[in-house]
C-alpha atoms as one frame of an Amber mdcrd trajectory, in Angstrom:
protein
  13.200   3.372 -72.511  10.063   2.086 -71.402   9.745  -1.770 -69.286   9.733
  -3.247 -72.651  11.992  -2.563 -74.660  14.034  -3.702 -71.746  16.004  -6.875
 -72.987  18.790  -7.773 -70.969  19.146  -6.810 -66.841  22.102  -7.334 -64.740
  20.735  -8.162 -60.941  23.042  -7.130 -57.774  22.321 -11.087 -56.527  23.051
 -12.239 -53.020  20.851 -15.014 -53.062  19.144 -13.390 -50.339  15.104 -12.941
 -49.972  15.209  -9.937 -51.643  17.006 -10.939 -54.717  15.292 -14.691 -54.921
  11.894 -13.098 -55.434  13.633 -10.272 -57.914  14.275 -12.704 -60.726  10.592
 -14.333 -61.218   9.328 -10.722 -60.914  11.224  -8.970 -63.520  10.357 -11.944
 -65.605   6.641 -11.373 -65.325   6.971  -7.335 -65.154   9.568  -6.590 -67.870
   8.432  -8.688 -70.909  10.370 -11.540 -70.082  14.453 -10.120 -69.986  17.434
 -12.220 -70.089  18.865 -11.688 -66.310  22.172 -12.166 -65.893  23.017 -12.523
 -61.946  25.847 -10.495 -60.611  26.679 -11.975 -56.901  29.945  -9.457 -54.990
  32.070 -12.133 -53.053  33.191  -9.787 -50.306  33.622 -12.021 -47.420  30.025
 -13.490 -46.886  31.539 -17.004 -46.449  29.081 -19.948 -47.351  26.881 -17.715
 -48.631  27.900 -18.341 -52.725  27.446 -21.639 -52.218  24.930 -23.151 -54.361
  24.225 -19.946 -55.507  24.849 -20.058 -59.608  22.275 -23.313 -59.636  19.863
 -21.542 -57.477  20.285 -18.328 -59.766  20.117 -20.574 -63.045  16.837 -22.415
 -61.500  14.751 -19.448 -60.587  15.504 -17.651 -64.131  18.702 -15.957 -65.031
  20.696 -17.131 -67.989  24.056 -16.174 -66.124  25.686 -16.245 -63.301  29.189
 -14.362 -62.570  30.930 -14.104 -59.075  32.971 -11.191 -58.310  35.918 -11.834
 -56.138  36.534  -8.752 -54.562  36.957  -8.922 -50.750  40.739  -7.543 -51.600
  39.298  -4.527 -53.356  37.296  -3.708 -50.686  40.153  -3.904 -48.022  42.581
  -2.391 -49.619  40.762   0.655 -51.724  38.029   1.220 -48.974  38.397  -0.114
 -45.522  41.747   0.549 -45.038  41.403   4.232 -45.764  38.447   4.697 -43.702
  41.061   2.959 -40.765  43.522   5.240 -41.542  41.000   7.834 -41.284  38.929
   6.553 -38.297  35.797   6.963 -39.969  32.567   6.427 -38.212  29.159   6.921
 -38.360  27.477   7.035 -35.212  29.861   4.498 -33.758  28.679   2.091 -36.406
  31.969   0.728 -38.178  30.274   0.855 -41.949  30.484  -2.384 -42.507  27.562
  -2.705 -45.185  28.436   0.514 -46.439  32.077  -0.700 -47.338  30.776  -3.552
 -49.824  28.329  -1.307 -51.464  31.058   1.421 -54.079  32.991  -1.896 -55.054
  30.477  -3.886 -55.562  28.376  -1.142 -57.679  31.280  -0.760 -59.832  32.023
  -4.612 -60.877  27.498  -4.450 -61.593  28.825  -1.985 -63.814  31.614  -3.644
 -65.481  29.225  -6.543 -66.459  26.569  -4.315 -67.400  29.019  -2.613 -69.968
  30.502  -6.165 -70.864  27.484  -7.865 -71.479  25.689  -4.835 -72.990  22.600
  -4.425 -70.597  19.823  -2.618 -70.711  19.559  -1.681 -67.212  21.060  -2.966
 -63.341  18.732  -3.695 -60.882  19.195  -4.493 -57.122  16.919  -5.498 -54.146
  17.835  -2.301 -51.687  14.372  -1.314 -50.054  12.942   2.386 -50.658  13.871
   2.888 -46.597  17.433   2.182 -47.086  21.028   3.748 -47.664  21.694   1.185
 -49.919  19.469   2.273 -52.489  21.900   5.250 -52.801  24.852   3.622 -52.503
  24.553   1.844 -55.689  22.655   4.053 -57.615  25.282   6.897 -56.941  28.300
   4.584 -57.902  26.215   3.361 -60.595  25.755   7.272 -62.384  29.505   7.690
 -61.666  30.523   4.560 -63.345  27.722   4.396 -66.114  25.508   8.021 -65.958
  23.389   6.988 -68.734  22.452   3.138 -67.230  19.253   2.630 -66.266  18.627
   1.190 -62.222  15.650  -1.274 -61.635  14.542  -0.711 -58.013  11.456  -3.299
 -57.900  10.666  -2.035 -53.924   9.843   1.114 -55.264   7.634  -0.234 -58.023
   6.067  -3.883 -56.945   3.090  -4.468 -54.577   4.681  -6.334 -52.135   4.429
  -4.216 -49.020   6.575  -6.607 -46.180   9.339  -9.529 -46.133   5.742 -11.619
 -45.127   4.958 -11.077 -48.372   8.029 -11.202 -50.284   8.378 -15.206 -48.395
   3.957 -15.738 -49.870   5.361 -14.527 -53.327   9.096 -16.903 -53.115   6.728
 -19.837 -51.822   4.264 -19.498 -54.814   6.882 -19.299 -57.795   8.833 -22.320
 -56.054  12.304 -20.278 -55.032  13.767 -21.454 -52.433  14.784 -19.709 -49.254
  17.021 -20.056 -46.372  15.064 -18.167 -43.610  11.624 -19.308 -42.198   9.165
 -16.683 -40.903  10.904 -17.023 -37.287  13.855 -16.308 -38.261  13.306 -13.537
 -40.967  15.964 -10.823 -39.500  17.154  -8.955 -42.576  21.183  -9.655 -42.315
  24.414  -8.339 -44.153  27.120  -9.722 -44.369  30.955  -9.594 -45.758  34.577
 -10.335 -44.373  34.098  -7.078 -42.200  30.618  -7.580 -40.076  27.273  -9.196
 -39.895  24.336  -7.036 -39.192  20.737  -7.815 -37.808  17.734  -5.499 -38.091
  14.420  -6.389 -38.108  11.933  -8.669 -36.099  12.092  -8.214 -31.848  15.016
  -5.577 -32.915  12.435  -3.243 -34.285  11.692  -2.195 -30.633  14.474  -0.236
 -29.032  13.161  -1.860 -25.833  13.719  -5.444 -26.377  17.335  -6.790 -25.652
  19.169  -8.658 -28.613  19.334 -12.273 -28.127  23.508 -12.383 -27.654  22.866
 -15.450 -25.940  20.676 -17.671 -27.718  22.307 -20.165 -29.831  22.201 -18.836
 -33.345  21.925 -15.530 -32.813  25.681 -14.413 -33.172  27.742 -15.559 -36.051
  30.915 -13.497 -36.105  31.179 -14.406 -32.558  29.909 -15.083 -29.017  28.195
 -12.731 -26.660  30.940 -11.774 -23.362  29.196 -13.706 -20.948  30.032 -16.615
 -22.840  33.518 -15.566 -23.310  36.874 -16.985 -21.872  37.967 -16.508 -18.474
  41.359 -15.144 -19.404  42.635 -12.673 -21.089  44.263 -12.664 -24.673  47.188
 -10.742 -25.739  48.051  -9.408 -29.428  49.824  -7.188 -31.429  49.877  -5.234
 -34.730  52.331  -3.753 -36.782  51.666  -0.821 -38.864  53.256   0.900 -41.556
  51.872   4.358 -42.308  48.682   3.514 -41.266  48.302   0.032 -42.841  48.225
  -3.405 -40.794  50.848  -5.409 -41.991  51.429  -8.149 -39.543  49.644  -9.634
 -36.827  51.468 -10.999 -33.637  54.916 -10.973 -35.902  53.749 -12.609 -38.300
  53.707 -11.414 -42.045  50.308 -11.193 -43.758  47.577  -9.256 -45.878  45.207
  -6.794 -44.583  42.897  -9.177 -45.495  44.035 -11.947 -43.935  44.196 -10.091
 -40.808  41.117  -8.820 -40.352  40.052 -12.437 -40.997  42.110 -13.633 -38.066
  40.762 -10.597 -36.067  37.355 -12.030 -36.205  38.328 -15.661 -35.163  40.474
 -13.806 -32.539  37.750 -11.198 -31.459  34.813 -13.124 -31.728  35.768 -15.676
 -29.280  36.105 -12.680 -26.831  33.029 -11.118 -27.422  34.558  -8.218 -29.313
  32.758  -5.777 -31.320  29.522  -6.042 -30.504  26.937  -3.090 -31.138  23.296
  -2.312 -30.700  22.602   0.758 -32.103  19.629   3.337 -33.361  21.527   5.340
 -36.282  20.406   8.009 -38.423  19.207   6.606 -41.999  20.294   9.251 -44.980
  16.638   8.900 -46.039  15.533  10.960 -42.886  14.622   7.704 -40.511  16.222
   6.008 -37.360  16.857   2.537 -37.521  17.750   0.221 -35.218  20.419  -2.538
 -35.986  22.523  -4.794 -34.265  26.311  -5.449 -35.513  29.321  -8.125 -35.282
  32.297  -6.375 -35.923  34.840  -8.600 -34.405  38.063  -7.974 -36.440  37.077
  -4.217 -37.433  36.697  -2.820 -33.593  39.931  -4.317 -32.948  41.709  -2.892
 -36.171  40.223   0.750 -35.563  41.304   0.361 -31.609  44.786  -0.539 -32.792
  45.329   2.444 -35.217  43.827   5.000 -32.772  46.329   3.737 -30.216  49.073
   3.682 -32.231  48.090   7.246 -33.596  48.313   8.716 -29.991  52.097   8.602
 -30.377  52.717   9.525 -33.900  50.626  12.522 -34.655  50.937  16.206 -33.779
  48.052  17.705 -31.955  47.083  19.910 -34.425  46.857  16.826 -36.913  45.109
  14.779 -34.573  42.151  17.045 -33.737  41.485  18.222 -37.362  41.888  14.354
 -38.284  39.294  13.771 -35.693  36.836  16.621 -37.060  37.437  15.397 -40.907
  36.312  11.799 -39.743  33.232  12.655 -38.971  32.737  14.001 -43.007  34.976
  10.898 -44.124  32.198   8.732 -42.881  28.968  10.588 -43.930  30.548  10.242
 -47.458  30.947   6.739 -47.723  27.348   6.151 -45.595  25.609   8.463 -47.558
  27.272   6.989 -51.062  29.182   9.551 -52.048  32.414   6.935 -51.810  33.256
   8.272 -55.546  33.472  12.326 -54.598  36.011  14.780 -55.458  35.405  16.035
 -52.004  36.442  12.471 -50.482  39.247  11.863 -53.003  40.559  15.442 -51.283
  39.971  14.278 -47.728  41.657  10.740 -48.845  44.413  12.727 -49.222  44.916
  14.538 -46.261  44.704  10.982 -44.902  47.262   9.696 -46.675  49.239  12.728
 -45.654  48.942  11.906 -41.661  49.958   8.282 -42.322  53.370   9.233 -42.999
  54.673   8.171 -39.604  52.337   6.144 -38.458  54.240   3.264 -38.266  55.122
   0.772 -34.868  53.742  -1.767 -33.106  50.408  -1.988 -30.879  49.757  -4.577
 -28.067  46.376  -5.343 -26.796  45.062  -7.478 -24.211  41.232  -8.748 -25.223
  38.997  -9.812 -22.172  35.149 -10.791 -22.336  34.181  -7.898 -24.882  37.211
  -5.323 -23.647  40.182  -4.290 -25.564  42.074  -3.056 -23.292  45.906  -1.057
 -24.441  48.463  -3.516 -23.043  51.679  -0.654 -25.183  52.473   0.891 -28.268
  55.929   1.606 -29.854  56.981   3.843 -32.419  59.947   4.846 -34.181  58.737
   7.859 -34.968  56.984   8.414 -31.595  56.136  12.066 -30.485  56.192  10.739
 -26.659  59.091  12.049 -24.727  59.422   9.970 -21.470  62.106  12.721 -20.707
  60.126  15.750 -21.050  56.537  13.959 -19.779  58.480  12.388 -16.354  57.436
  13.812 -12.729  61.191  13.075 -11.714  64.045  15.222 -12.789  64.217  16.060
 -16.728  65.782  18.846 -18.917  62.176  20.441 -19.038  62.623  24.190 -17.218
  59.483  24.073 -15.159  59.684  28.202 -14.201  58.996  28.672 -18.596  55.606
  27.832 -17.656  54.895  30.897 -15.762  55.843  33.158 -18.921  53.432  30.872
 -20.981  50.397  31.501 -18.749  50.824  35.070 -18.747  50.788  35.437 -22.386
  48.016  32.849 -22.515  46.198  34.093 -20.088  46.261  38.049 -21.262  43.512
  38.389 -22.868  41.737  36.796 -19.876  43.624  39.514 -17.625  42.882  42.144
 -19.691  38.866  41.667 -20.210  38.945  41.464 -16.134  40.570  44.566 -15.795
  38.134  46.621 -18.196  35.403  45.116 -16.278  36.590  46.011 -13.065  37.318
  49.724 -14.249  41.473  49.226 -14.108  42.544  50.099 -17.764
């Protein structure tokens, strides 16, 4: 299918520099399409508002809003919690949105009968590949508009010279052109003074922070909370009854006004580049520190450790877009396996940017305060010799061949 014979396009829309200039474009470059704008509500608060009239304005004929912040929580982040998947420390925030939101694209595509999706991810990106690859395993035979790997524009200068000269309006000035993301879960910065690893991020000037404030700025005194879990999944916060959802939301009111989550960071790109971003994370850093704790009690050793070398795998998947994979639908299992007992209650105490582990209870706790105590247990301390020398035999016996002795 060549650009014109191209009739109808469903745009990934965020209203967003990217996807402002994307609708004039494919206007002029695909013979005039029908655009129907697809914007994911997953958490970016404020930022669908006005958004259908700005879409209708610049060119689309449609506008649909996806709700599907609950989606993401419940089919996405939650299991990577469970699983304490991380890349590089980062918490995956924009990688989270990507898989869901891909797959409603799709839906509409399929509804509406389009020609082709497009979406605004750069050619220097993850995201690219994290829609595109949900995108072949939703629809295999739908073809993906990229226009940064086709159009002239060469810099977000440009792309602000092209808005300003077809009339679309933006929200950013020149000075204030950091390329953010941003759902329920985090807010990221890149771009700008951040594109030297040398330069400090601006956690102090007004503006800067969102999700939160930097810890100089936070209170004096310490804050206490506490989680409830049920095999692996928050289900309460401070005793009281609520969504996963609506407690990561209270996390970040919670954990941004104590300078949680913060996270400056130069990660490994899947395309082969380091980047370095800057991340709010508020409600997320507190969640994963929660589950970790709570996971100290309830899982075997064995578990634990090949939990903790699976992790790293969980993560790459979902970073590098492989979120629909038979070999993370496996690993999702084995998750789901270790949650079994993870179940009790976590307290932590937040202070200027710290979570610090104030206890955590279990009923099915592994701890034995008994067996652990230095005062007088039931644990036979003289076993331990027995255990050494079986342990240590094959260290015995390689010393004795090299000494000559066997």
């Amino acid at each position: 299918m060549n650009n014109n014979e191209i009739k109808k396009i469903v745009l990934a829309y965020s209203g967003g520099l990217d996807t402002s200039v994307i609708i004039p474009w494919l206007k002029e470059n695909y013979n005039n399409p029908e655009i129907i704008a697809v914007a994911g509500n997953v958490g970016q608060v404020g930022e669908l508002d006005g958004l259908e009239e700005k879409a209708i304005k610049t060119g689309a004929s449609k506008f649909y809003a996806l709700d599907l912040a609950d989606e993401m929580v419940n089919d996405v982040i939650i299991p990577c919690v469970q699983a304490g998947a991380k890349y590089e420390d980062y918490l995956l925030g924009t990688a989270f949105a990507r898989p869901i939101i891909a797959k409603g694209l799709v839906e509409i595509a399929l509804k509406e009968g389009a020609d082709a999706i497009a979406h605004g991810c750069t050619g220097k990106g993850n995201d690219q590949v994290r829609f595109e690859l949900a995108i072949k395993h939703f629809a295999p035979d739908m073809k993906v508009i990229a226009p940064w790997r086709e159009w002239s524009i060469k810099s977000r200068e440009e792309e602000i010279d092209y808005a300003e000269a077809h009339h679309v309006p933006l929200k950013i000035s020149r000075e204030t052109n950091y390329s953010k993301d941003k759902n329920l879960w985090h807010l990221s910065h890149e771009g700008l003074d951040l594109e030297d690893p040398w330069n400090e991020p601006q956690y102090e000037k007004p503006g800067f922070l969102e999700m939160g404030v930097s810890p100089i700025d936070a209170p004096d005194a310490p804050e206490y909370i506490t989680l409830d879990f049920e095999k692996g999944v928050p289900v309460s916060l401070n005793g009281e009854k609520m969504s996963a959802t609506d407690i990561i939301w209270k996390l970040n009111d919670i954990g941004g006004k104590h300078g949680i989550g913060l996270l400056d960071i130069v990660e490994n790109r899947l395309v082969g580049m380091k980047c370095r971003g800057v991340y709010e994370t508020p409600g997320g850093t507190i969640l994963y520190a929660a589950h970790a704790a709570l996971e100290t009690l309830c899982l075997d050793k064995m578990t634990a450790h090949k939990k903790q070398e699976l992790s790293v795998c969980f993560a790459e998947l979902l970073y590098n877009g492989q979120w629909f994979s038979p070999l993370r639908e496996a690993l999702s299992a084995f998750v789901t396996a270790t949650q079994k007992n993870v179940t009790g209650t976590v307290k932590l105490k937040l202070y200027k940017g710290n979570i610090i582990k104030a206890g955590i209870k279990s009923p099915y706790s592994l701890y034995s305060e008994n067996i652990a105590t230095f005062g007088e247990s039931d644990y036979d301390q003289a076993q331990a010799a027995g255990f050494i020398n079986l342990w240590g035999l094959p260290t015995t016996v390689q010393a004795l061949m090299e000494q000559g002795k066997l």
